[in-house]
N, C-alpha and C positions, 0 to 999 in steps of 0.2 A: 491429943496435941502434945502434949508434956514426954509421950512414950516417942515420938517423932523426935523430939526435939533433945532429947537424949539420944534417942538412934544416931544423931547427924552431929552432936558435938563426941560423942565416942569417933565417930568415923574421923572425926577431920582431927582429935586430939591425936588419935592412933596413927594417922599419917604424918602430924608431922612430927612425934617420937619415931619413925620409922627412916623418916626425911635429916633428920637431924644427927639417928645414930645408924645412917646406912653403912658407912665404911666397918662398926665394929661389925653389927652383920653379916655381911660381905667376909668379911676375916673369918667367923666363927664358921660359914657354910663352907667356905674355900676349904677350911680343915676338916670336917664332917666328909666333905667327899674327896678329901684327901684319905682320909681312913679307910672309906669305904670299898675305895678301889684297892689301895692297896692291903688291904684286908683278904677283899677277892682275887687279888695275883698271888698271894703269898698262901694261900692252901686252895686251888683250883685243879692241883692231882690230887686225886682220890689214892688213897695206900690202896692199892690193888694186891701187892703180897705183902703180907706185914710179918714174913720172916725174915723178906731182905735189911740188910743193916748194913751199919756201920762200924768198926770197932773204934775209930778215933774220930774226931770233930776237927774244925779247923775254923777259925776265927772268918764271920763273915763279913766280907766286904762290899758286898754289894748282892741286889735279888738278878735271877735273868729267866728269862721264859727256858725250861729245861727241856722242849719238844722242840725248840726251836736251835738250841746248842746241839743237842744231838744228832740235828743233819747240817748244823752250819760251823761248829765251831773246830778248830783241828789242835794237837796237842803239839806238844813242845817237841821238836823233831831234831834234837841237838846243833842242826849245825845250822845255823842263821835262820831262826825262827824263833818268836818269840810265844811266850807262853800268856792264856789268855786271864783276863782278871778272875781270882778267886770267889768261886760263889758263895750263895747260902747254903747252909749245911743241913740236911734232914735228917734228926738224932734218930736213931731207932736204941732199940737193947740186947737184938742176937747177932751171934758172931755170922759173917758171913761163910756160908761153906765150900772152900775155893775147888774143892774136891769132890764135888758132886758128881761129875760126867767127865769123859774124855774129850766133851768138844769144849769144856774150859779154857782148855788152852790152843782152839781155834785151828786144832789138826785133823779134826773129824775131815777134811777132805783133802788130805795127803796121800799120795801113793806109797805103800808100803812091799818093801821088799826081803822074800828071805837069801841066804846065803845063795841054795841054788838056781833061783831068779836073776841073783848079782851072777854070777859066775858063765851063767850065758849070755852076754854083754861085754864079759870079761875071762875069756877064754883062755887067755894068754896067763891068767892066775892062777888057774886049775890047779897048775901041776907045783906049782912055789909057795903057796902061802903054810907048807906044812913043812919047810926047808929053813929050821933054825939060821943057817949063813945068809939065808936072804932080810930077815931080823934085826934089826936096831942092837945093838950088846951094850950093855950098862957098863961104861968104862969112863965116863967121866965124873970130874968129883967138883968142877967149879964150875958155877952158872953164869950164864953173861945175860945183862940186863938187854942187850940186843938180840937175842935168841930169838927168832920169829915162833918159836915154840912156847916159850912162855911169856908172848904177850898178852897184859892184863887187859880186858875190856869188860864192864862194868859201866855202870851208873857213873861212876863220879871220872871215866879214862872209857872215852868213847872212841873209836875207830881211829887212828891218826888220818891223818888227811895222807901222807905221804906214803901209807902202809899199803904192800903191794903183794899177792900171791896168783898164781897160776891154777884156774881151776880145773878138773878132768871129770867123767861121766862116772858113775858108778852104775848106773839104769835107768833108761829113760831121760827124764828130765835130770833125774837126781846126780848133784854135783856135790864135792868135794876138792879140800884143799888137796891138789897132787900128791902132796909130800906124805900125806898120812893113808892113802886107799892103800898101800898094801901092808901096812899094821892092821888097820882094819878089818881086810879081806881073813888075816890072819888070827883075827881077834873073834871075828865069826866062825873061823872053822874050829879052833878051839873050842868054842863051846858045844860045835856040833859034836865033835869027839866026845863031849860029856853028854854026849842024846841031852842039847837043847839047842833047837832054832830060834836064833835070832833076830829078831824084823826091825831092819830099816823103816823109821819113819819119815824123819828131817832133817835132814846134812843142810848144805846150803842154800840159803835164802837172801835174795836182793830186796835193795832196799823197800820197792815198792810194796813186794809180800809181807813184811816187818811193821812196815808202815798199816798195811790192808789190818793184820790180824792185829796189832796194838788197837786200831782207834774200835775196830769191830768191837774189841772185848772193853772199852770205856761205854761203848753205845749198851751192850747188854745191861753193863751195871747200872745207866742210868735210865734204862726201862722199870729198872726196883725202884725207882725215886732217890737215885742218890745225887747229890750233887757233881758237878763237874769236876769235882778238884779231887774228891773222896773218891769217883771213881778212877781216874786218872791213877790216883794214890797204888788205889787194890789190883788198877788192870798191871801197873809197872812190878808187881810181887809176881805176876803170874805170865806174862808177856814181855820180854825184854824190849825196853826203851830203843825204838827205830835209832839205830847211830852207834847204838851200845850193846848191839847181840851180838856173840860169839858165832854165832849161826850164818852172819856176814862177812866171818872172812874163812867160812869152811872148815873150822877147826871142833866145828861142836855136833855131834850126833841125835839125837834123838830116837832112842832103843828098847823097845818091846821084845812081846815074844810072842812065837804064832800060837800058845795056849793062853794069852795075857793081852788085849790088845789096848788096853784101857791106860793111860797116862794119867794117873793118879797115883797116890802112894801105897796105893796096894801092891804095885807091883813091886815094891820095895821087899814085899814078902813070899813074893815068887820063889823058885828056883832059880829062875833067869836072872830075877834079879837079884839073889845073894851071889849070883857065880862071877855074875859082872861088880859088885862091890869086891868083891875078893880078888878076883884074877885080873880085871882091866888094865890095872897096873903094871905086869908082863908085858903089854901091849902099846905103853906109853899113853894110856887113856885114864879118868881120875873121874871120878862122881862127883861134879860139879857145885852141886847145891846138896851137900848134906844137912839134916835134921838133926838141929840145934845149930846153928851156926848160920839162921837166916837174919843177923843181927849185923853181920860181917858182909854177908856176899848180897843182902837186900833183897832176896828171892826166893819165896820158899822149897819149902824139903821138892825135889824131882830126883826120884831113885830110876827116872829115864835118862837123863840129862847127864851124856858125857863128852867131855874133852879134851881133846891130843894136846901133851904138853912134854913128851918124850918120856921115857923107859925110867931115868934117871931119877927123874922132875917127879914124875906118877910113884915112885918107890915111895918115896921120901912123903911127898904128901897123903895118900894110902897110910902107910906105918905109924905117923905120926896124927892121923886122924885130922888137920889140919884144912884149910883153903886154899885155895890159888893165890887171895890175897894175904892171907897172912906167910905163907912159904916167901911171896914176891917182896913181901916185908922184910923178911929173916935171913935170905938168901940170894938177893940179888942186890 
């Protein structure tokens, strides 16, 4: 009787201490399973390769499902779009290696072309592009900031809205600013004379292709688990910002060679490619993104990556070891 009669005053003491402090309660479980969920959002990837990283952080502002951004979210596309809120950041501690593979930088399915592939397309060049007087001559000495040769585009001087050029075929699909295919044509067969063929990768590209290969190469980086903004960050070093490539208004080539086909910096150590740091120049073309000086132009070392900027303009920048931007600093 007495064990009864304690069983039923605990029960009914304990309800109404329960009765009384429902609401603290209520508060303490709301936060318990406030944690607990997001506990389970905030490490629900599994590090699947735990050598992809990071090199920088970026202050988090907010968590977001990161399977779900990478088929829904789009990045900042310069011109009337906005960019989306900064994520969480997932630290790692090895450098990312942006130079692993050729399809890096999203050209593994590019048609490539050499001299004598262009030249059957282009038959009317055959016979000129080894005809000095048909050649650019280095005879001026002051630059005009309206030169359509050396306009700057970049990250921070994205495409003008009002900038206009005339495209022309070079093979297949592959186009080019008018004005530069027969430096070009000329700038190939020069090296053929030095026994090296040269390969066309990627002259021009619209905006949609720019568009295709930037968000591609953000989606890759965040299959490593990186956040949205961190890849964003890495893809725009390696992918030029849709609005902001060179590659869009025909002026920027993309240059291999047929014993070389790889877009990495090895080819920096090629043949092909010491003859094009040296000689390009002649031709009014300039090594775009040189090594050491991705502090200036935003974009790492591509010993592929060149650009018509005239005979003149290429001298001076070449000799002086310099950028497009810093020459556009200095000289315009």
């Amino acid at each position: 009787m007495l064990f009864f009669l304690t069983v039923v005053l605990t029960g009914y003491y304990s309800l109404r201490h329960f009765k009384d402090n429902g609401k603290r309660y209520a508060g303490v479980g709301f936060v318990v399973l406030f944690f607990m969920l997001n506990s389970s959002f905030a490490f629900s990837f599994p590090m699947e390769d735990e050598s992809a990283s990071i090199s920088d952080s970026t202050e988090s502002i907010g968590k977001f499902d990161e399977a779900s951004v990478m088929e829904d979210a789009e990045p900042v596309l310069i011109n009337n779009q906005e960019a989306p809120v900064a994520t969480e950041v997932i630290e790692e501690t090895e450098e990312v290696d942006f130079y692993r593979m050729s399809e890096h930088h999203g050209l593994e399915d590019e048609d490539q072309y050499t001299l004598e592939d262009i030249l059957e397309e282009n038959e009317e060049y055959g016979d000129s592009i080894n005809n000095e007087s048909k050649r650019e001559e280095g005879t001026e000495t002051e630059f005009n900031s309206d030169d359509w040769r050396l306009v700057l585009i970049n990250k921070q001087h994205p495409i003008p809205d009002d900038y206009t050029f005339e495209l022309v075929t070079i093979k297949g699909s592959m186009q080019c600013d008018g004005r530069i295919r027969e430096e070009l044509f000329a700038m190939l067969q020069g090296a053929k004379d030095n026994d090296i063929n040269l390969v066309i990768r990627s002259p021009y590209r619209d905006m949609s292709r720019q568009e295709y290969l930037f968000n591609r190469k953000i989606k890759s980086y965040m299959q490593k688990k990186m956040s949205y903004m961190d890849a964003y960050k890495i893809a725009s070093q390696t992918v030029t910002v849709p609005g902001a490539s060179e590659h869009q208004i025909g002026l920027a080539i993309d240059i291999t060679s047929d014993g070389y086909a790889a877009l990495d910096r090895g080819f920096g150590d090629t043949e092909a490619g010491k003859w094009l740091a040296e000689h390009s120049c002649e031709y009014g073309f300039i090594l775009r993104y040189p090594a050491g000086k991705e502090n200036i132009t935003g974009i790492e070392y591509e010993p592929w990556h060149f650009r018509y900027v005239g005979k003149e303009a290429a001298t001076i920048i070449m000799e002086e070891g310099i950028t497009l931007e810093e020459f556009t600093e200095s000289y315009l």
